[in-house]
N, CA, C and O atoms as a GROMACS GRO file, in nm:
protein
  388
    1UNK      N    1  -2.101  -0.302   1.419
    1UNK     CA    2  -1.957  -0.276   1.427
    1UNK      C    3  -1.882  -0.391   1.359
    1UNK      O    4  -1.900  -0.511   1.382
    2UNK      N    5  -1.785  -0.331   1.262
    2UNK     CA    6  -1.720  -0.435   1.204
    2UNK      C    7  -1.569  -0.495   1.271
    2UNK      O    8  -1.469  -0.436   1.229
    3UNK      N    9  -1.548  -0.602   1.366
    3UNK     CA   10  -1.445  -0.652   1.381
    3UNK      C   11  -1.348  -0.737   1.366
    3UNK      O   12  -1.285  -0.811   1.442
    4UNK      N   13  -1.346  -0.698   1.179
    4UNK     CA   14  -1.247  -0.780   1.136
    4UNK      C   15  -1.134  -0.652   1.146
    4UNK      O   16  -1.154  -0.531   1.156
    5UNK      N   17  -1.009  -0.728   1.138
    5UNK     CA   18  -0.897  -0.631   1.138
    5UNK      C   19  -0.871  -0.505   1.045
    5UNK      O   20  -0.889  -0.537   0.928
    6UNK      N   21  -0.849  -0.424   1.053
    6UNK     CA   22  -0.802  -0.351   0.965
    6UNK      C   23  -0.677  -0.420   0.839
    6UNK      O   24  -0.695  -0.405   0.718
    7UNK      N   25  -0.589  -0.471   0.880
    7UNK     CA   26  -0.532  -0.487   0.773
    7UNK      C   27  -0.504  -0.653   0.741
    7UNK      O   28  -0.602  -0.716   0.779
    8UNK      N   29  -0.431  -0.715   0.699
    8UNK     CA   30  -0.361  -0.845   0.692
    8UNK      C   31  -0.212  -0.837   0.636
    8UNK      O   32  -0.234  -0.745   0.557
    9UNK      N   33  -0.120  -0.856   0.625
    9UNK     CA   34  -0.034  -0.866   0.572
    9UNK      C   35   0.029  -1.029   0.587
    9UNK      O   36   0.024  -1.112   0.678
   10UNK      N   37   0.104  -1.029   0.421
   10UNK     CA   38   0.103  -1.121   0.388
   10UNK      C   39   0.229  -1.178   0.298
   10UNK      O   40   0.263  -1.107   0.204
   11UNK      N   41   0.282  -1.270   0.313
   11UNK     CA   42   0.383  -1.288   0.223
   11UNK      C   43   0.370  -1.419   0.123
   11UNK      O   44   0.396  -1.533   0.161
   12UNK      N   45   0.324  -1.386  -0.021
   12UNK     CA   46   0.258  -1.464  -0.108
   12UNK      C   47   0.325  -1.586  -0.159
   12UNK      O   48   0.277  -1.697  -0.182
   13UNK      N   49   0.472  -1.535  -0.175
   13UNK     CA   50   0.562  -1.618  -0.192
   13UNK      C   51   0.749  -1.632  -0.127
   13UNK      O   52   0.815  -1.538  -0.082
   14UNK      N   53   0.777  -1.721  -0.137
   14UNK     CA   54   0.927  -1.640  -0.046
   14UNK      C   55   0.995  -1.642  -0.165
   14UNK      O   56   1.020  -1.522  -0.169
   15UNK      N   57   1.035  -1.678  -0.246
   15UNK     CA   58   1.072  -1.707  -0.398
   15UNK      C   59   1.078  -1.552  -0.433
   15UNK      O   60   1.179  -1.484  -0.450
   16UNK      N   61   0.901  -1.502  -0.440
   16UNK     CA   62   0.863  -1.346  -0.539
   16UNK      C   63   0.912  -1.241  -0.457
   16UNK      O   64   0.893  -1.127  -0.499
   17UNK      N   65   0.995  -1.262  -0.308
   17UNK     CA   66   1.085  -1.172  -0.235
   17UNK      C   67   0.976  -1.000  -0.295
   17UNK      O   68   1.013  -0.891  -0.340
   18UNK      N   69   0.825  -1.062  -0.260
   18UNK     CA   70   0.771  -0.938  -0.212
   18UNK      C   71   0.680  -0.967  -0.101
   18UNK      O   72   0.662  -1.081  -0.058
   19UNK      N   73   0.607  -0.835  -0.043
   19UNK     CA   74   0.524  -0.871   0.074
   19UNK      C   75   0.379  -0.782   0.048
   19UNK      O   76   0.396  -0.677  -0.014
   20UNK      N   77   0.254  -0.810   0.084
   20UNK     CA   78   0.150  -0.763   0.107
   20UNK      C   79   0.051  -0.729   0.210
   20UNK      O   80   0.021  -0.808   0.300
   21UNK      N   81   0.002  -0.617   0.199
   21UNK     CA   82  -0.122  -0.576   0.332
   21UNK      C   83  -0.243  -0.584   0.212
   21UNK      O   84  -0.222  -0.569   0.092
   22UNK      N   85  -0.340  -0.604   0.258
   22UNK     CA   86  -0.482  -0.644   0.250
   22UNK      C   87  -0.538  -0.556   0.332
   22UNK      O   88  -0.497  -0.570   0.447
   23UNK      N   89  -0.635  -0.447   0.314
   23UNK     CA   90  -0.710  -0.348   0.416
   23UNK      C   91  -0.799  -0.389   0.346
   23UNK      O   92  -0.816  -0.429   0.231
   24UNK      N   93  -0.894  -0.359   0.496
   24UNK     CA   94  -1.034  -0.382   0.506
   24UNK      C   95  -1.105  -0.289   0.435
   24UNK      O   96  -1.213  -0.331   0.394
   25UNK      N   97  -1.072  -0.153   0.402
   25UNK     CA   98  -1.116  -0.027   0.349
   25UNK      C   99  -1.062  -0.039   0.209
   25UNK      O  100  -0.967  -0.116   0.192
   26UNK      N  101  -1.128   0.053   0.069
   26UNK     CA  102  -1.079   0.061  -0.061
   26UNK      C  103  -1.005   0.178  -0.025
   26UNK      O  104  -1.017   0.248   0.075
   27UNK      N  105  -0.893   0.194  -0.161
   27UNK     CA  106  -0.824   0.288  -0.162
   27UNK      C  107  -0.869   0.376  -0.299
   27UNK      O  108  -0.897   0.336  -0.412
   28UNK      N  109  -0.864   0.541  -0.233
   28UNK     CA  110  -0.883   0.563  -0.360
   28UNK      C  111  -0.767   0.643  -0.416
   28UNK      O  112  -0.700   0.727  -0.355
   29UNK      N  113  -0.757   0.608  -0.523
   29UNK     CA  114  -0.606   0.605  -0.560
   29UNK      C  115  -0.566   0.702  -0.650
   29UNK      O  116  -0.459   0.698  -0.710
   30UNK      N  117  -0.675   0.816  -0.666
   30UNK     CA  118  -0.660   0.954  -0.724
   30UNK      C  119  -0.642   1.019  -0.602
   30UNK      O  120  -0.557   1.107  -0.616
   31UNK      N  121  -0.680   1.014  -0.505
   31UNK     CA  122  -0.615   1.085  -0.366
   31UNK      C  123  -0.489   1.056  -0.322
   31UNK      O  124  -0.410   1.134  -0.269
   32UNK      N  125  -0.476   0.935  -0.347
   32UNK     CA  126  -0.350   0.852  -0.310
   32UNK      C  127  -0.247   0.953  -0.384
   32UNK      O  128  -0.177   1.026  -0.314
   33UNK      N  129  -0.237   0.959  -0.549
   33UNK     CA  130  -0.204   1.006  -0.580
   33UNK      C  131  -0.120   1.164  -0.561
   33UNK      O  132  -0.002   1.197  -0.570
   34UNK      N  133  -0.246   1.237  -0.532
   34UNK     CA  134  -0.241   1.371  -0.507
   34UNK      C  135  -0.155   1.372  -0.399
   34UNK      O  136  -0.060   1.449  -0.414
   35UNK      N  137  -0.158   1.288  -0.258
   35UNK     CA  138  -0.143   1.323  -0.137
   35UNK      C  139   0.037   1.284  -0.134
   35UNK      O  140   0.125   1.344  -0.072
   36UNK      N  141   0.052   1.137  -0.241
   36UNK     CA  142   0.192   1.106  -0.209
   36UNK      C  143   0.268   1.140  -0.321
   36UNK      O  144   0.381   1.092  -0.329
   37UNK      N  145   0.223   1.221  -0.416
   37UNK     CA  146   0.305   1.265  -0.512
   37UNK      C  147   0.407   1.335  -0.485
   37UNK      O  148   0.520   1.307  -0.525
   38UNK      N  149   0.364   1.490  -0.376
   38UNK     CA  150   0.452   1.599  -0.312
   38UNK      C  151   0.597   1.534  -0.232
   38UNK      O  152   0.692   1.605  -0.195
   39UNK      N  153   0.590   1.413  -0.218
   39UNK     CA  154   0.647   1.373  -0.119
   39UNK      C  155   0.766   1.238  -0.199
   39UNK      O  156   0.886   1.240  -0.174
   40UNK      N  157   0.722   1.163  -0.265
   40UNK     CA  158   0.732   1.039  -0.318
   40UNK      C  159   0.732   1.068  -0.491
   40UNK      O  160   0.684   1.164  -0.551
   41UNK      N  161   0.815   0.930  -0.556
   41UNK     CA  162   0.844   0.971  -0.688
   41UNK      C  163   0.727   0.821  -0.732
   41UNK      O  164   0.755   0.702  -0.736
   42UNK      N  165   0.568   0.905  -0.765
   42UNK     CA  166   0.527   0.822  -0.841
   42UNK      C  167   0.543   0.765  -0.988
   42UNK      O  168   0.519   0.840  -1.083
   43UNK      N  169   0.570   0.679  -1.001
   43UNK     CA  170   0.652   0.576  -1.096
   43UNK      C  171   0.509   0.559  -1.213
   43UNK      O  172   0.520   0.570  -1.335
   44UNK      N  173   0.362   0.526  -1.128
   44UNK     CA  174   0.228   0.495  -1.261
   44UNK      C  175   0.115   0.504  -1.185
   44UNK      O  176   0.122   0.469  -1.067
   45UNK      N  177   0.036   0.535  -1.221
   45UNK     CA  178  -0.074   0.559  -1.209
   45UNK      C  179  -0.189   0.506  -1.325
   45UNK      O  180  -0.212   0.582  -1.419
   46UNK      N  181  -0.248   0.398  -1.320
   46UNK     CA  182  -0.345   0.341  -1.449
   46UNK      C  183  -0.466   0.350  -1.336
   46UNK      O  184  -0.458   0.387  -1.219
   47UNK      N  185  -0.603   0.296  -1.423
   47UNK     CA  186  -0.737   0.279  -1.338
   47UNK      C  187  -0.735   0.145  -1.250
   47UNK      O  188  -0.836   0.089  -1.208
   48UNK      N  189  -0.603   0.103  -1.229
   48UNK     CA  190  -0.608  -0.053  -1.190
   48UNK      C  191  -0.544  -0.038  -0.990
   48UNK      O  192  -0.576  -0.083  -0.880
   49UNK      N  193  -0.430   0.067  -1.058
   49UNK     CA  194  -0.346   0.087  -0.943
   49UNK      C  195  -0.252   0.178  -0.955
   49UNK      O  196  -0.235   0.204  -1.074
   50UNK      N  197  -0.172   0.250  -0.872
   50UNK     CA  198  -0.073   0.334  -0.827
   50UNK      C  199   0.047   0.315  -0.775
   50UNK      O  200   0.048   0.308  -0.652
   51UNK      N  201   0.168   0.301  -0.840
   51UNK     CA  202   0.294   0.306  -0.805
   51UNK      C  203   0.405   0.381  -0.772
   51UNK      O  204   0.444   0.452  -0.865
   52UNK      N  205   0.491   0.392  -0.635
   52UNK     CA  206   0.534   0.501  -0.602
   52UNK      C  207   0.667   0.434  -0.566
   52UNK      O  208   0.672   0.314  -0.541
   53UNK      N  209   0.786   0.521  -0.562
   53UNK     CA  210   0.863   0.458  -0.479
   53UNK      C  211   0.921   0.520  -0.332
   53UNK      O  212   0.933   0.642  -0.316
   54UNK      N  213   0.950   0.436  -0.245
   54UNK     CA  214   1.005   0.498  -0.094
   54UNK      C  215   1.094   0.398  -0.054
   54UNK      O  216   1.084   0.276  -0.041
   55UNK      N  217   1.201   0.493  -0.032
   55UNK     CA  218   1.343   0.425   0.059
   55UNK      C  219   1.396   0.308  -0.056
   55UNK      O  220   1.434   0.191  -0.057
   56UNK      N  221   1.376   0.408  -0.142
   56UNK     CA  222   1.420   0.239  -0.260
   56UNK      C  223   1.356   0.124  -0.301
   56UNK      O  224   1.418   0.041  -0.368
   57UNK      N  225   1.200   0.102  -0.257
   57UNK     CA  226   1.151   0.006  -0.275
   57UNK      C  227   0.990   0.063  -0.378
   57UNK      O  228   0.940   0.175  -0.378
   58UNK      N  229   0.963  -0.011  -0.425
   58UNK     CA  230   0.867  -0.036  -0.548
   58UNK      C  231   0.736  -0.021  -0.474
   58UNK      O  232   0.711  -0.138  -0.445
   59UNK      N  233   0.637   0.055  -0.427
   59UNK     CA  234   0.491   0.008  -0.373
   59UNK      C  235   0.429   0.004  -0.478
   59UNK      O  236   0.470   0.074  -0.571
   60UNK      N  237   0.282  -0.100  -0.501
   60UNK     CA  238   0.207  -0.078  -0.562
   60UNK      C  239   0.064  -0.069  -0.475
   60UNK      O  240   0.049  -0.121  -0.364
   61UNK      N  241  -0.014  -0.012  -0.530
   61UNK     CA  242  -0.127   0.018  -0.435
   61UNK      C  243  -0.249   0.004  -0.528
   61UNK      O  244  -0.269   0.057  -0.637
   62UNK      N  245  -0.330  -0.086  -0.452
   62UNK     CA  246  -0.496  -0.148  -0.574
   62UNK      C  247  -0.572  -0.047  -0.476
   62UNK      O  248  -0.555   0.005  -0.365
   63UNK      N  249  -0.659  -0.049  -0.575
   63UNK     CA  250  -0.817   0.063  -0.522
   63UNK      C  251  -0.920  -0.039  -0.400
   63UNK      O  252  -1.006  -0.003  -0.320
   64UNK      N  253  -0.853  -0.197  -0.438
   64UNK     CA  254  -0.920  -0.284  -0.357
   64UNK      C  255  -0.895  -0.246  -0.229
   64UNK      O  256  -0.999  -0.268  -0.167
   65UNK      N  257  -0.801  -0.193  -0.143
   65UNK     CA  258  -0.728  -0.178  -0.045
   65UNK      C  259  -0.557  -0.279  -0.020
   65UNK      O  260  -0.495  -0.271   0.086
   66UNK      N  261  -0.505  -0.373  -0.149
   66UNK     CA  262  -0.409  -0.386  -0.109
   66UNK      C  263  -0.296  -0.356  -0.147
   66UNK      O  264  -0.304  -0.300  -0.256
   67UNK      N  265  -0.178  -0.367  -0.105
   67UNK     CA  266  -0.044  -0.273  -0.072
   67UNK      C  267   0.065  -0.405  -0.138
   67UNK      O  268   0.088  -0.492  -0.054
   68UNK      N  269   0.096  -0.415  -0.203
   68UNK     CA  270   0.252  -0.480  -0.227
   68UNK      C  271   0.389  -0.340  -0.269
   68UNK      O  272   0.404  -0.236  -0.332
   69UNK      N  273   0.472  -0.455  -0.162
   69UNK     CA  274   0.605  -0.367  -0.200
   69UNK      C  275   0.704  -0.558  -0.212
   69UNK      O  276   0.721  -0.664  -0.152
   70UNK      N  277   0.746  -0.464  -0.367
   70UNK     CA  278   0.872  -0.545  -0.471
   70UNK      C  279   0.969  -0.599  -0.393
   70UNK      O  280   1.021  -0.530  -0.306
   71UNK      N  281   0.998  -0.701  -0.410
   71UNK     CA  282   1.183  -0.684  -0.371
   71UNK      C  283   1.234  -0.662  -0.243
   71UNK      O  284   1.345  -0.615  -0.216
   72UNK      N  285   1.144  -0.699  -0.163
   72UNK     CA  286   1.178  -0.704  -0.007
   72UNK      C  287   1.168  -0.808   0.089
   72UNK      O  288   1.140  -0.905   0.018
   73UNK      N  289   1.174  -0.849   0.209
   73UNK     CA  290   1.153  -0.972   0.265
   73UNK      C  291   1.068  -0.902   0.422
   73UNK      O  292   1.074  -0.795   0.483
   74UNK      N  293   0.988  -1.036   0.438
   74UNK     CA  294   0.932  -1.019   0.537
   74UNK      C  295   0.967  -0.891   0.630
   74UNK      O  296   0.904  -0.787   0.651
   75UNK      N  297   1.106  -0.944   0.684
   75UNK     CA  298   1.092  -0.838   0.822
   75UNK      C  299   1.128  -0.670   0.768
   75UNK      O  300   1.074  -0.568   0.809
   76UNK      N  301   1.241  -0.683   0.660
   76UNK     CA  302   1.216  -0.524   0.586
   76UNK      C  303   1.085  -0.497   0.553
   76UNK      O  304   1.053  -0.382   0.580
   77UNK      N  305   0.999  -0.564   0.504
   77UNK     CA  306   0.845  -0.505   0.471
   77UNK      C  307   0.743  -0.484   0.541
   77UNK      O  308   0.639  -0.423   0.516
   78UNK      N  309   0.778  -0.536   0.630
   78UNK     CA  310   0.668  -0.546   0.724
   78UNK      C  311   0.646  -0.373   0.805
   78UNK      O  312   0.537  -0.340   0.851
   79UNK      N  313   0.741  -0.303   0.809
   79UNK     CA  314   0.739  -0.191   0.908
   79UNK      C  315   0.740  -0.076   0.834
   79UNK      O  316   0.721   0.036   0.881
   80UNK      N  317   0.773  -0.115   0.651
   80UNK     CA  318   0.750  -0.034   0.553
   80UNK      C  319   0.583  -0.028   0.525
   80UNK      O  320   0.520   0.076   0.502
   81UNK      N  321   0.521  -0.182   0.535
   81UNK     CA  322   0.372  -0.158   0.489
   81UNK      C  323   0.300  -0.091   0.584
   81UNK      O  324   0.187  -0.049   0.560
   82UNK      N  325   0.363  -0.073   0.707
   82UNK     CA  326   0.282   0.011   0.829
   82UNK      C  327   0.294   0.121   0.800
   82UNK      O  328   0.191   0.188   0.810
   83UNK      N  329   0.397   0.179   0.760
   83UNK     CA  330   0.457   0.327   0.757
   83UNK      C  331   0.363   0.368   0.669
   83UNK      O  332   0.268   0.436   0.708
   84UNK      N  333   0.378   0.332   0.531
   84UNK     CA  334   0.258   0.367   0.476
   84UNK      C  335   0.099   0.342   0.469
   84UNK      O  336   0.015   0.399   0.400
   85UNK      N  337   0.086   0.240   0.560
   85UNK     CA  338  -0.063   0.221   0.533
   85UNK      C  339  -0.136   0.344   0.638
   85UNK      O  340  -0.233   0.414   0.610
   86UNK      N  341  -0.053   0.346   0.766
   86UNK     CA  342  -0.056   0.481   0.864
   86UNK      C  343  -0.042   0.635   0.767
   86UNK      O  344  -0.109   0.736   0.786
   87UNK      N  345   0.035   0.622   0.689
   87UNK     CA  346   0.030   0.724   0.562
   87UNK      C  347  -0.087   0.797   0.554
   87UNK      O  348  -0.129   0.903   0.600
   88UNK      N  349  -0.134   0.690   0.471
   88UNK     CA  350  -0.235   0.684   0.373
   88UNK      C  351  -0.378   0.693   0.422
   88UNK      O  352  -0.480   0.720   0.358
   89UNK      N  353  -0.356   0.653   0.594
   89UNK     CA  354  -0.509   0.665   0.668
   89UNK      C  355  -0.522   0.800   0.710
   89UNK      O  356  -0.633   0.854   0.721
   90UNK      N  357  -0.362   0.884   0.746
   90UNK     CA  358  -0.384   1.024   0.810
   90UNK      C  359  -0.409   1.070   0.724
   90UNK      O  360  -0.500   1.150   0.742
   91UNK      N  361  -0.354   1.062   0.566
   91UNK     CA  362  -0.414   1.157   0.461
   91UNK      C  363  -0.561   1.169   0.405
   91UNK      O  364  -0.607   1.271   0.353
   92UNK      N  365  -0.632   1.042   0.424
   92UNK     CA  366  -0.792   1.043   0.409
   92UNK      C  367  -0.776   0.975   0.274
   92UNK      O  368  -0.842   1.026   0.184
   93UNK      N  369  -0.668   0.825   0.230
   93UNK     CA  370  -0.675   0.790   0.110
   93UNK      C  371  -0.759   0.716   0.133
   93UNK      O  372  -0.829   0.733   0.033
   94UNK      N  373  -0.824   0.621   0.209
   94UNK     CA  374  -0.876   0.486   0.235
   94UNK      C  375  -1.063   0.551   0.267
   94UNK      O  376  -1.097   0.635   0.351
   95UNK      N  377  -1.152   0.479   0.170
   95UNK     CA  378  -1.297   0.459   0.134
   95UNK      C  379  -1.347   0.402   0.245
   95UNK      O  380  -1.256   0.332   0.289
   96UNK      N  381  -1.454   0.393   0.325
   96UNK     CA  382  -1.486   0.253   0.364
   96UNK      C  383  -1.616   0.283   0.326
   96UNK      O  384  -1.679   0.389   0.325
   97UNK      N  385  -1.663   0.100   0.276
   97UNK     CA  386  -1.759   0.064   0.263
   97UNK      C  387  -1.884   0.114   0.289
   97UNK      O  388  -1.984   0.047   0.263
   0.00000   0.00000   0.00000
């Protein structure tokens, strides 16, 4: 049984006024795709990562499992990276190991 956390979140810089989650699980980000397209105005999609936007803010999403959203501060981001990382687990985006 693995008991490291599911996620981390993180704020890299206070300056780059963005914030990050770190999951323990990969994302795969052609599902990602599919699942938050209907819903959300994806912005890019390359083999690197997936960009969408919600409530006005920029997500980007790595296949590694982590989550940055642009242009926000700690306590706005923090309840945005839940919203979607909860997203993204009911839809079946997230791999594990």
């Amino acid at each position: 049984m693995d008991d490291r956390p599911e996620y981390v979140i993180l704020s890299p810089c206070t300056t780059s006024k963005s914030i990050e989650m770190r999951t323990r699980a990969k994302l795969d980000l052609g599902k990602a795709e599919k699942e938050l397209s209907n819903d959300y105005e994806v912005t890019a999609n390359t083999s690197v990562f997936l960009s969408f936007l919600h409530k006005g803010k920029q997500f980007i999403l790595y296949s590694s499992g982590k989550i940055v959203i642009k242009e926000v501060d700690s306590a706005q981001g923090k309840p945005l990276l839940l919203e979607i990382f909860n997203l993204l687990k009911e839809r079946g985006c997230f791999v594990e190991d």
